[in-house]
C-alpha positions as CSV (number, residue, x, y, z in Angstrom):
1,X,-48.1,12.8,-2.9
2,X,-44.8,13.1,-0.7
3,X,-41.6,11.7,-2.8
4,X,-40.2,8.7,-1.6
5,X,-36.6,8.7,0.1
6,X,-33.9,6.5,-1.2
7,X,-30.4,6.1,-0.5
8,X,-28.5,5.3,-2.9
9,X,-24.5,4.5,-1.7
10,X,-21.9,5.6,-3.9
11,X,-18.7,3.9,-4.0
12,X,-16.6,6.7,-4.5
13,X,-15.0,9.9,-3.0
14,X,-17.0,12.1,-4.8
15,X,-19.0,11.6,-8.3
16,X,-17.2,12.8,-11.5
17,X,-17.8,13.3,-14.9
18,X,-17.4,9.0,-15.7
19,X,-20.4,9.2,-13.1
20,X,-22.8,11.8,-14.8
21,X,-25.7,9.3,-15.0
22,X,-25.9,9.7,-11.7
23,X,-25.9,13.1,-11.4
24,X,-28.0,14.1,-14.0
25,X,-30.6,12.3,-12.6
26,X,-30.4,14.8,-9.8
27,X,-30.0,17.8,-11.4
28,X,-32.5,17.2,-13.8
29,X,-34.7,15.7,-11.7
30,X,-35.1,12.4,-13.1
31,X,-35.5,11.0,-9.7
32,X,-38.9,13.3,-9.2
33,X,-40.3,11.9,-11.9
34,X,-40.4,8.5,-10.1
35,X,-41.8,9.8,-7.2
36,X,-38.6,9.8,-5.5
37,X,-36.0,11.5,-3.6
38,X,-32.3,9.4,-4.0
39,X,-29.6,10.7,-1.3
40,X,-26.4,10.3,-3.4
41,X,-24.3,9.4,0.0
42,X,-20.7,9.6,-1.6
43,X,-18.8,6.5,0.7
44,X,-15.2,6.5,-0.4
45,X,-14.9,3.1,-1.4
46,X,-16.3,0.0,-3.0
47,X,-15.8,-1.6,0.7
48,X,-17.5,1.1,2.2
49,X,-20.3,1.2,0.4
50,X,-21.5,-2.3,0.3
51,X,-20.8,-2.6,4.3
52,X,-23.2,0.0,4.9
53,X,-25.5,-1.6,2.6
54,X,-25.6,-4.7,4.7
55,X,-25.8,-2.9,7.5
56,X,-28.9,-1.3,6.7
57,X,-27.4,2.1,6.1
58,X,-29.1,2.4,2.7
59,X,-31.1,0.9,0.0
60,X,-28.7,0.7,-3.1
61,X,-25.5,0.7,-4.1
62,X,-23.6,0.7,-7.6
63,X,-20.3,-1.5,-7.8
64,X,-18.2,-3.7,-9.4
65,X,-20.4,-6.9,-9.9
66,X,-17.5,-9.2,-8.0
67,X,-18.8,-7.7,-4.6
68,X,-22.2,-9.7,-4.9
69,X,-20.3,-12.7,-5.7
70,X,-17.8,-12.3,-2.8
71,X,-20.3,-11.1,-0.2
72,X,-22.4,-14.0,-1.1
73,X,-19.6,-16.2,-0.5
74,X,-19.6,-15.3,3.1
75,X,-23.3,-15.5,3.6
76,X,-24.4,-12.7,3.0
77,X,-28.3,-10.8,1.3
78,X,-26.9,-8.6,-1.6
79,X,-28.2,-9.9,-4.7
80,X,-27.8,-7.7,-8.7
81,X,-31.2,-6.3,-9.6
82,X,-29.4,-4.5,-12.8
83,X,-26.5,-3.4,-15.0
84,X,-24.8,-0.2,-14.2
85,X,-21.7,-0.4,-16.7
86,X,-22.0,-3.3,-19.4
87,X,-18.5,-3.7,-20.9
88,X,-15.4,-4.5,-18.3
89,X,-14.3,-1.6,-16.5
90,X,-11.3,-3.1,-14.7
91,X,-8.2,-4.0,-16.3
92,X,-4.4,-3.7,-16.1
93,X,-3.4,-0.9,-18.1
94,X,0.3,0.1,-18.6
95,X,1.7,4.0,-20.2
96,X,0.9,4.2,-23.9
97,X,5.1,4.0,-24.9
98,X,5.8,1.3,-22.7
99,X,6.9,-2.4,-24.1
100,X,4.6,-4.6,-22.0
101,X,2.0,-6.1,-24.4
102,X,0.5,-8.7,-22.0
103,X,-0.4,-9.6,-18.8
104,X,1.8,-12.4,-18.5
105,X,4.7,-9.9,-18.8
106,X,4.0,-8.3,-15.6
107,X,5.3,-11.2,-13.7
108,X,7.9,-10.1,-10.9
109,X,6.3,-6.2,-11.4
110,X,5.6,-3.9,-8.9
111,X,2.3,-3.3,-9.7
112,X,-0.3,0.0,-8.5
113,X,-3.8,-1.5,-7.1
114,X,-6.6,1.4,-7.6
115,X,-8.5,0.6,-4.5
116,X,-7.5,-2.1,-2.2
117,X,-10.9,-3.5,-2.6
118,X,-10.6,-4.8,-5.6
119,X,-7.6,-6.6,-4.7
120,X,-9.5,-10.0,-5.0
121,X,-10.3,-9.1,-8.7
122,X,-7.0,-8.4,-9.9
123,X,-5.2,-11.4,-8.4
124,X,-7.9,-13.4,-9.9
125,X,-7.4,-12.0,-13.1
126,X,-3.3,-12.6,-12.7
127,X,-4.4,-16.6,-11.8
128,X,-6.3,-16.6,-14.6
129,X,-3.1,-15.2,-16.6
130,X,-0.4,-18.1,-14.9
131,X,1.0,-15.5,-12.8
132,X,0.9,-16.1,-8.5
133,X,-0.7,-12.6,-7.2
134,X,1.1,-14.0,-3.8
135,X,4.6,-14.7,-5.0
136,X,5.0,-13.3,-8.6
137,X,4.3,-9.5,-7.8
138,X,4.1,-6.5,-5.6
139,X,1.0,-4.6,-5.2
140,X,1.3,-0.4,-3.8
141,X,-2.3,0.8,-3.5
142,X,-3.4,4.3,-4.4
143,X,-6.9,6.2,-4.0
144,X,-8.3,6.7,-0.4
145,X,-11.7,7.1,0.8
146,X,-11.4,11.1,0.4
147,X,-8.4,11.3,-3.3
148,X,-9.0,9.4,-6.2
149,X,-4.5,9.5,-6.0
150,X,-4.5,10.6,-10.0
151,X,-0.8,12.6,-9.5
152,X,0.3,9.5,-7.1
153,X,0.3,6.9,-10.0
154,X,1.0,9.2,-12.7
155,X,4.0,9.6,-11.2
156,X,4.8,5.9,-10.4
157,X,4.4,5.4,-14.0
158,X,6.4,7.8,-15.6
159,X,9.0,7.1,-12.7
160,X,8.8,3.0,-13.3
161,X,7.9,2.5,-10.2
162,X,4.9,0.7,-11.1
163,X,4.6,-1.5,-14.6
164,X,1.0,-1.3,-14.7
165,X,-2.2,-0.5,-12.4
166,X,-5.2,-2.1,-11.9
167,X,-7.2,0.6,-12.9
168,X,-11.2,1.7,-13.3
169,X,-12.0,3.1,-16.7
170,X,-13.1,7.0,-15.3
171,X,-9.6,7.5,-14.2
172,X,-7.9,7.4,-17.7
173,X,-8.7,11.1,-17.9
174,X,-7.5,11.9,-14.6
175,X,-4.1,10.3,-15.8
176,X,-4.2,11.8,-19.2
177,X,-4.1,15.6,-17.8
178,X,-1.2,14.4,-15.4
179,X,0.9,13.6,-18.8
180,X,0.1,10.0,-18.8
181,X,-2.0,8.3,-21.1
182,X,-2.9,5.0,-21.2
183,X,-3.8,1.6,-23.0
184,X,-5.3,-2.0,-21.9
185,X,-3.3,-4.7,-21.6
186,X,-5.9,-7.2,-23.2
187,X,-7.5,-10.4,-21.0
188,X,-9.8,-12.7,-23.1
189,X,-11.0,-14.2,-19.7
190,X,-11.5,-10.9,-17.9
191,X,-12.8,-9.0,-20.8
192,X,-15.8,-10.6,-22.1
193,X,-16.7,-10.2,-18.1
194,X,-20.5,-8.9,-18.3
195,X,-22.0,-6.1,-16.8
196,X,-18.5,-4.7,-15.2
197,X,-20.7,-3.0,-12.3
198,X,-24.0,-3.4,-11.3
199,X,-26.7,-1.9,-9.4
200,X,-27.8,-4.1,-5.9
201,X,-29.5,-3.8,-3.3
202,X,-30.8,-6.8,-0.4
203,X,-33.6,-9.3,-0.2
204,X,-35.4,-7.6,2.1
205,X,-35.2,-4.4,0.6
206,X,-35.8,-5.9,-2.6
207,X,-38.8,-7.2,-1.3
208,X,-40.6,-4.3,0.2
209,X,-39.7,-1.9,-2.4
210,X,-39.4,-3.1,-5.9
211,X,-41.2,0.0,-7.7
212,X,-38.8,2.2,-6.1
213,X,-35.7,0.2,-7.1
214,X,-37.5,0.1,-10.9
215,X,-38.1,3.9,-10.3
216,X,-34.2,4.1,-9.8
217,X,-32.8,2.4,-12.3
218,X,-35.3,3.9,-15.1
219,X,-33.8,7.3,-13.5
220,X,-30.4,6.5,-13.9
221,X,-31.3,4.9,-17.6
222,X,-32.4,8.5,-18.6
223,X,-28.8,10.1,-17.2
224,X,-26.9,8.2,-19.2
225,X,-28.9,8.5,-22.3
226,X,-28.6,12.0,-22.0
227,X,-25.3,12.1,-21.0
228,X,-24.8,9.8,-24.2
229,X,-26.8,12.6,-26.2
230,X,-24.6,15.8,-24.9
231,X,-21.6,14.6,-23.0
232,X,-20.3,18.5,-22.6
233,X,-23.9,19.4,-21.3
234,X,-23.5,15.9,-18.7
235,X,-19.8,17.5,-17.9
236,X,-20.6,20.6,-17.4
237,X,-23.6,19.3,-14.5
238,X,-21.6,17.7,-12.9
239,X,-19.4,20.4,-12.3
240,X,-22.4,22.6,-11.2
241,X,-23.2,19.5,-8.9
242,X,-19.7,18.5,-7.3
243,X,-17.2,21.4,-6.5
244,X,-14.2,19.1,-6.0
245,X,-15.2,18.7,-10.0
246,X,-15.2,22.3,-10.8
247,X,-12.6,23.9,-13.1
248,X,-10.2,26.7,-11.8
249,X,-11.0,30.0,-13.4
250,X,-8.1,29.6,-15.7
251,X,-8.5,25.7,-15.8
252,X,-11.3,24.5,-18.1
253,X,-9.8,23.4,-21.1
254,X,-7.7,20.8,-18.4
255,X,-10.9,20.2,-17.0
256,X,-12.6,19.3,-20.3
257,X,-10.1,17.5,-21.9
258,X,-9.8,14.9,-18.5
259,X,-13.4,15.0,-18.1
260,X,-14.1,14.1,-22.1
261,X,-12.0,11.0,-21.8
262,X,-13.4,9.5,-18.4
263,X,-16.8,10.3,-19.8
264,X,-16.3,8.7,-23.0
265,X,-14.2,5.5,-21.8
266,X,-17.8,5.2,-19.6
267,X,-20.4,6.2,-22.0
268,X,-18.6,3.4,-24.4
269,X,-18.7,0.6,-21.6
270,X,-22.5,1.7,-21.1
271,X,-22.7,0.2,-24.4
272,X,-25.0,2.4,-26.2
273,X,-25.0,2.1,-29.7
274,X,-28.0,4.9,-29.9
275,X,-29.4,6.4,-27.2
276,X,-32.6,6.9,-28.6
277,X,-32.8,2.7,-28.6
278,X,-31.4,1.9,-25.0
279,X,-31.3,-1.5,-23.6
280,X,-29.9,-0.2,-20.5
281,X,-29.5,-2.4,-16.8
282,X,-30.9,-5.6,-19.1
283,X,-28.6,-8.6,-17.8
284,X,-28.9,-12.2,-18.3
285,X,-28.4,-15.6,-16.4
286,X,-25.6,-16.8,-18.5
287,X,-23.7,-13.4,-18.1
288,X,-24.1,-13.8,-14.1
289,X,-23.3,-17.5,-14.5
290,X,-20.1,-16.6,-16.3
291,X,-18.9,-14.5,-13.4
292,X,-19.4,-17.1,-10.8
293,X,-17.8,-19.4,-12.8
294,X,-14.6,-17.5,-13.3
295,X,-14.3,-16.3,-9.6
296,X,-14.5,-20.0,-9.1
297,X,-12.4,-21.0,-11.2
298,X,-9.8,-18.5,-10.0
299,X,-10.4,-19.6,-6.6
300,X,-11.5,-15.7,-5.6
301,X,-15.2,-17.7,-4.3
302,X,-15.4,-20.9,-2.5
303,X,-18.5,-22.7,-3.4
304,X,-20.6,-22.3,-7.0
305,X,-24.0,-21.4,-6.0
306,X,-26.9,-20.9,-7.8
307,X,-27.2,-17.9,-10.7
308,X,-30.8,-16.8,-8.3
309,X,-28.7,-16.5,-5.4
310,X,-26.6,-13.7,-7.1
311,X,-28.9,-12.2,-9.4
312,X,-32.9,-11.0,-10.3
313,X,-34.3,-10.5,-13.3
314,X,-37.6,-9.4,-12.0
315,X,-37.2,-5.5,-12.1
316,X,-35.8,-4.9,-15.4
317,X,-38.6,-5.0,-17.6
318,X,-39.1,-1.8,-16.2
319,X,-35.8,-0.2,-16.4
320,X,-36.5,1.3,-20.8
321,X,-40.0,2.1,-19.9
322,X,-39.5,5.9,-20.7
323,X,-39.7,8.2,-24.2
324,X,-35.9,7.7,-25.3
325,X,-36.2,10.2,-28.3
326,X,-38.2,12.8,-27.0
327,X,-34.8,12.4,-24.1
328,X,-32.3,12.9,-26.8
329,X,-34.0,15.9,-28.3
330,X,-34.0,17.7,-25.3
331,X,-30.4,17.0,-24.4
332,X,-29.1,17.9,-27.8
333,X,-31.3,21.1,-27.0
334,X,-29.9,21.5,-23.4
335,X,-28.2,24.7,-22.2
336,X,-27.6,24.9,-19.0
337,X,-28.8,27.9,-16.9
């Protein structure tokens, strides 16, 4: 039987090692098992990749789960069909030594923006926190469609340019190796946020092809438990998989020691406790009802809408449907070729 094609639209310039779910399901060939062939088509941005989503230019995409609720907002067919990354992934983090200890202290700041498309969800979250994204601060983006910008707001920190960034949780690494490491600035509002990313796709696609969208998320499912089971093994297939990853001859212990801390600030916001009992891409109505309510509330959407609107359930009785010890075994086991 011919394998199925998918596209699957990733959000980013290039998948690294906070991404190794993804990639392991290639190199593995998780997505053969399913029956299916995924195109990983690497877009650049969040922006990017739910555009050409609506545009018919693929069949999935993985991103932060405000883009559902904001495209809805305007009308538009992408609905959640499952969790990517459970725990908050966003948040304002600040340099490990510095004396900010809240968000409310970063009024008047010149503040770094990874990704100008999530500006929406970091002036909700200073709303949230009494402080006017419009009059109280100064936003600098960094990371284009082609550079995730690491050395660009390393720099800003250590020089105090910026106070803080709005940053995604597989760049602490990045900034780690560039001399900065650092620490959340805590949100009570922001952070009980549930799933962080998700996976979505559109109605009609949704309609026509719900095995391979179950087929998809079960593959992915499987990458992260192994990457959960063997993070070096996950690391080190990713670098086989994306040059821009790879390590210069005399570079791996940089390469490892950036690459275990994005991997490990993800694999802890997957939220597997043990991978050989995963309840992986499971959300639930009052986790997607929180969301709108929030981006309501912080005036980022316009109208409240019903949780079926943003969100279904219908595929992810499927997504654990696979032998999660036998999995673990052989990634403990794993040695790359």
């Amino acid at each position: 039987m011919p394998l199925e094609q998918i596209t699957l639209l990733s959000p980013l310039p290039y998948l690294t090692a906070g991404f190794a779910p993804v990639v392991i399901m290639k190199e593995l060939g998780f997505d053969r098992d399913e029956n299916l062939d995924v195109e990983v088509r690497d877009m650049g941005t969040p922006g990017n990749a739910y555009r050409a989503l609506l545009d018919h230019d693929g069949d999935a995409t993985f991103i932060n789960t405000i883009f559902t609720f904001l495209t809805r907002d305007k009308g538009s067919d992408m609905r959640i069909f499952g969790a990517y990354a459970r725990y908050q992934n966003r948040s304002f983090v600040v340099a490990e030594d510095s004396p900010i200890q809240s968000i409310e202290e970063l009024k008047g700041a010149t503040l770094g923006l990874f990704s100008t498309d999530h500006e929406e969800f970091a002036e909700a979250t200073l709303r949230a926190h009494g402080i006017d994204p419009q009059r109280d601060v100064r936003f600098i983006n960094y990371r284009t469609p082609q550079s995730y910008d690491a050395d660009k707001m390393a720099q800003a920190l250590k020089s105090g340019a910026i106070k803080a960034i709005w940053l995604l949780d597989i760049t602490f690494g990045l900034l780690a190796v560039e001399g900065i490491k650092v620490r959340r600035l805590p949100s009570k509002l922001v952070d009980k946020l549930t799933p962080s990313s998700s996976v979505c796709s559109t109605d009609p696609v949704l309609a026509k092809r719900p095995h391979a969208l179950a087929g998809l998320m079960r593959a992915i499912a499987r990458g992260t438990v192994f990457a959960k089971a063997n993070p070096d093994a996950a690391i080190r297939l990713v670098w086989k998989y994306e040059p821009r990853t790879r390590p210069t001859a005399d570079g791996e212990q940089r390469a490892l020691e950036r690459d275990r801390v994005g991997l490990g600030v993800r694999l802890e916001n997957h939220g597997i406790a043990d991978p050989s009992k995963p309840q992986l891409g499971v959300i639930g109505t009052d986790e997607i009802a929180t969301w709108r309510d929030f981006l309501y509330d912080t005036k980022a959407i316009a109208n409240k809408l019903s949780v079926d609107d943003y969100f279904t359930g219908e595929l992810l009785g499927e997504v654990n449907k696979f032998d999660a010890p036998a999995l673990v075994k052989r990634a403990r086991e794993f040695q790359l070729q």
